[in-house]
ROKEFI-825378 format. One record per residue (C-alpha): residue in three letters; x, y, z. Coordinates in nm, 3 decimals, always signed. Layout:
REM ROKEFI-825378
<vexba=ALA X=X Y=Y Z=Z>
...
//
This chain:
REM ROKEFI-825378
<vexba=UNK X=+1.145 Y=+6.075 Z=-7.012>
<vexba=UNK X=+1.210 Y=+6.326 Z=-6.758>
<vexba=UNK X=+1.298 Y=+6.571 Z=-7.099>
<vexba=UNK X=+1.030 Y=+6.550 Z=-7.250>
<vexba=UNK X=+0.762 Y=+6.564 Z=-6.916>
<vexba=UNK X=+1.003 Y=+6.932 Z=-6.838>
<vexba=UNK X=+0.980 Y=+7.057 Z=-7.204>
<vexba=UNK X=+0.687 Y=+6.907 Z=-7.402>
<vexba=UNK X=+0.837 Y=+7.043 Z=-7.710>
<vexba=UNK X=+1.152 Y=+6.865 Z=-7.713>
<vexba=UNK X=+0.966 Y=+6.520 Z=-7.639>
<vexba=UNK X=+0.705 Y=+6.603 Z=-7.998>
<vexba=UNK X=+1.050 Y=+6.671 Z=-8.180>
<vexba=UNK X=+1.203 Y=+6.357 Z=-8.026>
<vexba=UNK X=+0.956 Y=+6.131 Z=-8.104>
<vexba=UNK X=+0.762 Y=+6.257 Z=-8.393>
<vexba=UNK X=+0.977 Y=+6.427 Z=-8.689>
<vexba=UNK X=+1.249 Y=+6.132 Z=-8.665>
<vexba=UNK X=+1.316 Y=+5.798 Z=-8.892>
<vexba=UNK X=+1.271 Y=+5.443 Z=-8.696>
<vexba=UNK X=+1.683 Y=+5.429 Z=-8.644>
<vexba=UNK X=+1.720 Y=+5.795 Z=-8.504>
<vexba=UNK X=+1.410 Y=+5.687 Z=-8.211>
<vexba=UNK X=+1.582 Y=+5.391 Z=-8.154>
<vexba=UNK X=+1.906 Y=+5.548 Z=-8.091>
<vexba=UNK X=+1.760 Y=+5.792 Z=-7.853>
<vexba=UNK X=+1.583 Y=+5.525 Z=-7.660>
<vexba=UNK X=+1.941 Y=+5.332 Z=-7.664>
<vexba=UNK X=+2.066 Y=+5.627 Z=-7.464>
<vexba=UNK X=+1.742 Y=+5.670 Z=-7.224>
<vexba=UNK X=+1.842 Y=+5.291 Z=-7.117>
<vexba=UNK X=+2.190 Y=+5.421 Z=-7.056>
<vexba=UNK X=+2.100 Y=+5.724 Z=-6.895>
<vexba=UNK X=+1.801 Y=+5.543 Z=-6.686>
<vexba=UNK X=+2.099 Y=+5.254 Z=-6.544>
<vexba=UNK X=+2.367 Y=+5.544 Z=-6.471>
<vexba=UNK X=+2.095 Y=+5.701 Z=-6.293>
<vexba=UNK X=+1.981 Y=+5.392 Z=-6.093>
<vexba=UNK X=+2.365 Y=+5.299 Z=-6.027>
<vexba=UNK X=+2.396 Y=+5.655 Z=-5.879>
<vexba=UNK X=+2.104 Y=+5.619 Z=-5.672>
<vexba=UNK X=+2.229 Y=+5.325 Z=-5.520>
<vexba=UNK X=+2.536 Y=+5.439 Z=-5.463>
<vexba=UNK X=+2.446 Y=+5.794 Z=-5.288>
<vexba=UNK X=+2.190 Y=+5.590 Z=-5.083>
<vexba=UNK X=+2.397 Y=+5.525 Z=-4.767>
<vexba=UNK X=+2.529 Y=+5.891 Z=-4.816>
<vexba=UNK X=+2.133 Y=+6.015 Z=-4.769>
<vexba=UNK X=+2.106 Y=+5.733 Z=-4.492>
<vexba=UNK X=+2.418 Y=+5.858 Z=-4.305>
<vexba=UNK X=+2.396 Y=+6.224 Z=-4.343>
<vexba=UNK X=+2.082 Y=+6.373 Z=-4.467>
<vexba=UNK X=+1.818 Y=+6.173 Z=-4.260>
<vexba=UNK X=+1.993 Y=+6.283 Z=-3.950>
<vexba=UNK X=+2.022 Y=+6.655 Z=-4.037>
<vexba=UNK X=+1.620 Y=+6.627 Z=-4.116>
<vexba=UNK X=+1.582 Y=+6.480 Z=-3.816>
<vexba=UNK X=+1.807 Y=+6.755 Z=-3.626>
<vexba=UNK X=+1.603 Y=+7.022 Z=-3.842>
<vexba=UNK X=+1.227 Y=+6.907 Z=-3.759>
<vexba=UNK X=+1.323 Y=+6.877 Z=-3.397>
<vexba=UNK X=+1.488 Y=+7.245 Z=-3.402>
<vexba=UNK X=+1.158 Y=+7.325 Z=-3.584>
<vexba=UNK X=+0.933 Y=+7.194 Z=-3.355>
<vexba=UNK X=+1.121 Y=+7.347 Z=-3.038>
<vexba=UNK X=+1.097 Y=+7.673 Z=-3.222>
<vexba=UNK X=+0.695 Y=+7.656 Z=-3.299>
<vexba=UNK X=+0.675 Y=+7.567 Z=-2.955>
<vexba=UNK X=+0.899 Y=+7.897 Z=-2.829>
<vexba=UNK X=+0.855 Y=+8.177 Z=-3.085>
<vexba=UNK X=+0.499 Y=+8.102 Z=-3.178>
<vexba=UNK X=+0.267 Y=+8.018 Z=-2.927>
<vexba=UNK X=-0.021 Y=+8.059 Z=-3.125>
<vexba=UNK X=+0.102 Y=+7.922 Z=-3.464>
<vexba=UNK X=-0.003 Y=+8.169 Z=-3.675>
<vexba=UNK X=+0.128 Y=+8.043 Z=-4.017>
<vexba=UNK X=+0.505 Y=+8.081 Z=-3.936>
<vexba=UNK X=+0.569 Y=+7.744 Z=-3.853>
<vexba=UNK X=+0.362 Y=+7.429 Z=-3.878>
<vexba=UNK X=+0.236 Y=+7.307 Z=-3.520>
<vexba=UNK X=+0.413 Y=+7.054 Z=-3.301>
<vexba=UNK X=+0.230 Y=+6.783 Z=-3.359>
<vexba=UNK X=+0.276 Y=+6.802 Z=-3.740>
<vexba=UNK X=+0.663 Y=+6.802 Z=-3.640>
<vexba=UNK X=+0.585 Y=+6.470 Z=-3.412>
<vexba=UNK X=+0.409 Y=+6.325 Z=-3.723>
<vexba=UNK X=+0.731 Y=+6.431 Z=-3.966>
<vexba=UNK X=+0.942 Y=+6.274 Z=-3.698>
<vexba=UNK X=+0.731 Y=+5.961 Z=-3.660>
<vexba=UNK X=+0.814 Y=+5.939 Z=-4.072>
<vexba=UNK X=+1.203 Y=+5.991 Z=-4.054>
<vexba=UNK X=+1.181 Y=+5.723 Z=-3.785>
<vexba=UNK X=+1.029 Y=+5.485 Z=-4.017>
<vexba=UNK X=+1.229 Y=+5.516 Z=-4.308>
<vexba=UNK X=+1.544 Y=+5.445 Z=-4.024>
<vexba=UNK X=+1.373 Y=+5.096 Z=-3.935>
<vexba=UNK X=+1.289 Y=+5.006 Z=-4.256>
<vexba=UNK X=+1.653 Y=+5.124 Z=-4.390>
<vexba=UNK X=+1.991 Y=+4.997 Z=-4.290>
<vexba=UNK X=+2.235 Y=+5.228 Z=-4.148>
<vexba=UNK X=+2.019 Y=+5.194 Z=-3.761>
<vexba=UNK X=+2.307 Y=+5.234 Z=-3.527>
<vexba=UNK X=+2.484 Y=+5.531 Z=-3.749>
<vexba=UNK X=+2.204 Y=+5.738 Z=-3.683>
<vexba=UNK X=+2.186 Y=+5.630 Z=-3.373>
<vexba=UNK X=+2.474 Y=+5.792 Z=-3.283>
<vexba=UNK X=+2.441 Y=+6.099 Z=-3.452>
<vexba=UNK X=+2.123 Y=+6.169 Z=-3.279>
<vexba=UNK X=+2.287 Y=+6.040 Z=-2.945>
<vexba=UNK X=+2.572 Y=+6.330 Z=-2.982>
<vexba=UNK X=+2.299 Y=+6.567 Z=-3.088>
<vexba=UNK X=+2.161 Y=+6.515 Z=-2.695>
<vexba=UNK X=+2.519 Y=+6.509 Z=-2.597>
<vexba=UNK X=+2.598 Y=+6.857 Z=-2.751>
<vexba=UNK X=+2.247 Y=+7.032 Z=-2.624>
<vexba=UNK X=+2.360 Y=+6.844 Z=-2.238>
<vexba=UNK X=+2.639 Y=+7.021 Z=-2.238>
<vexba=UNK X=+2.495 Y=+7.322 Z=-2.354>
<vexba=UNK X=+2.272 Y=+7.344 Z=-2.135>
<vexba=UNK X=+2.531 Y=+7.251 Z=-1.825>
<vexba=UNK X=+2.690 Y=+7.550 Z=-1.944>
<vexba=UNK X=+2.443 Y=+7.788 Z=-1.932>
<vexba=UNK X=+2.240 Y=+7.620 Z=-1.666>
<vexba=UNK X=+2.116 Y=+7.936 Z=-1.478>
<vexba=UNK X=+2.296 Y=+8.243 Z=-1.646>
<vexba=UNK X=+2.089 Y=+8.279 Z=-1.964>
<vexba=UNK X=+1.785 Y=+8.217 Z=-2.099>
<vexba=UNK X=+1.937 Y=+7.976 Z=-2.368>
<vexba=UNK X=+1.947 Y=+7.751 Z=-2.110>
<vexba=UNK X=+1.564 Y=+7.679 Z=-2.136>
<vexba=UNK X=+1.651 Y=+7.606 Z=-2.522>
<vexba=UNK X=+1.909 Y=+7.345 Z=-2.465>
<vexba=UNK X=+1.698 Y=+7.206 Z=-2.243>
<vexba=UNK X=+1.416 Y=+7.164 Z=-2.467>
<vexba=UNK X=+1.599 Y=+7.052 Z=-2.754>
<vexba=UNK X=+1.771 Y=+6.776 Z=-2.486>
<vexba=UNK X=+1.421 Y=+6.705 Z=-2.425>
<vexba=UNK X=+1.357 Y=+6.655 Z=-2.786>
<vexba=UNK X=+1.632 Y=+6.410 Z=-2.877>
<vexba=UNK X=+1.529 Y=+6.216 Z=-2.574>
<vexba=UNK X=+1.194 Y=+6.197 Z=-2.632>
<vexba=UNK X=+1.261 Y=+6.091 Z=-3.017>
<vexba=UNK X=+1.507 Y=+5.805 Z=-2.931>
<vexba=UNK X=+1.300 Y=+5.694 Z=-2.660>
<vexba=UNK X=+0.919 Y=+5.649 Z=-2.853>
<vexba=UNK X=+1.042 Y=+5.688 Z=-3.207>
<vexba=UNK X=+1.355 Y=+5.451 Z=-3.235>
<vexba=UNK X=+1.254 Y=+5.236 Z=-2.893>
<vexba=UNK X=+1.593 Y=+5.305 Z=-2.761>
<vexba=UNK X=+1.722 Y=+5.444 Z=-2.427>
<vexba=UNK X=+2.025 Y=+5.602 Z=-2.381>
<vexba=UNK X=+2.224 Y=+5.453 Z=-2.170>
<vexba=UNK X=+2.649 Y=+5.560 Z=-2.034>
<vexba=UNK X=+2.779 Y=+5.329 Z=-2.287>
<vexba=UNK X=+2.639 Y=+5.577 Z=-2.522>
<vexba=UNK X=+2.867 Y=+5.846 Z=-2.436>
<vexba=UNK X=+3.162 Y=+5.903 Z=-2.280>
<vexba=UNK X=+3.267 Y=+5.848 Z=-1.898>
<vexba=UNK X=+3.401 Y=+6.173 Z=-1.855>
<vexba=UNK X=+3.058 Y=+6.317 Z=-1.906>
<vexba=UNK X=+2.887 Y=+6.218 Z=-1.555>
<vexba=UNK X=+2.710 Y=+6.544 Z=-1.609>
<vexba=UNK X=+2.477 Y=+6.418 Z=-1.903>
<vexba=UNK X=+2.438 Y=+6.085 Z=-1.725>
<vexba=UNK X=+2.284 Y=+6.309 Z=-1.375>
<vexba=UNK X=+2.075 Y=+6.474 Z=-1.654>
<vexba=UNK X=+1.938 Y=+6.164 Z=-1.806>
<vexba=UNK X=+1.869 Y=+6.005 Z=-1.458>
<vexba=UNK X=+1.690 Y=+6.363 Z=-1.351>
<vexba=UNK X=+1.509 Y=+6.321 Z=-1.665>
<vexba=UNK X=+1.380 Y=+6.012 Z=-1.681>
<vexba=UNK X=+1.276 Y=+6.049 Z=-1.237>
<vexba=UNK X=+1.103 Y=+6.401 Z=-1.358>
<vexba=UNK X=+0.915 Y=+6.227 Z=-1.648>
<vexba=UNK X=+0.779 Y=+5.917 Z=-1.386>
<vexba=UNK X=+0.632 Y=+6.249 Z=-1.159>
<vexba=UNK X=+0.903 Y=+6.179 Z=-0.877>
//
């Protein structure tokens, strides 16, 4: 069906100028097509689970930390931060209503990881430093109201006492300490 809604033409020659056996052929292999389709679908559904939904998620938070930084006064370059926070809000349901919770999890867990240590290693000698920040920030702030999860050292490894001071700092910052 999806033929004949791109090309209109083919779908008249399909199913007008053809003898009873000929149509009923052709809808024989729309069934066949419409199953290896649905088969495929289920079958590349973890793969979107487990590797696209976190790289949207990574892109609308990049997105939203760049509308925030580049364009103060969102003048049609990118769409505001709160339209980001609503795109996130969506991602994070179609995690909790999907399997595949903890994989993701993790993914966006060593997406903070990475931006910590950016950020520890440009911590006062560039301006990048701010970004890293942010974009720490970010990932925090979607685990945290979006998933209802904090992170925690069991999330990451003990080597990296660094992130853990950050997340502490964070979280006493955040309460107005």
């Amino acid at each position: 069906m999806d033929i004949i809604t791109t090309e209109y033409s083919l779908g008249i020659k399909i199913l007008t100028n053809n003898k009873a056996h000929t149509t009923a052929c052709i809808n024989g292999v729309c069934q066949a097509f419409n199953k290896m389709t649905a088969e495929e679908n289920t079958r590349h559904r973890e793969e979107y689970y487990l590797w696209y939904l976190p790289e949207q998620i990574e892109n609308t938070i990049y997105n939203k930390v760049f509308s925030m930084l580049k364009n103060p006064h969102n003048v049609k370059v990118y769409k505001k931060p709160e339209e980001y926070e609503a795109d996130l809000e969506k991602l994070a349901m179609k995690i909790n209503k999907n399997g595949c919770y903890d994989n993701i999890i993790a993914k966006i867990v060593n997406l903070y990881e990475e931006n910590g240590r950016e950020f520890d290693m440009s911590r006062n000698s560039t301006s990048s430093c701010y970004i890293f920040g942010i974009l720490m920030k970010e990932c925090y702030d979607f685990l945290k109201n979006h998933m209802k999860r904090e992170i925690t050292k069991k999330d990451y490894d003990i080597e990296d006492e660094d992130i853990d001071c950050m997340i502490v700092k964070y979280k006493w910052s955040c309460r107005g300490y």
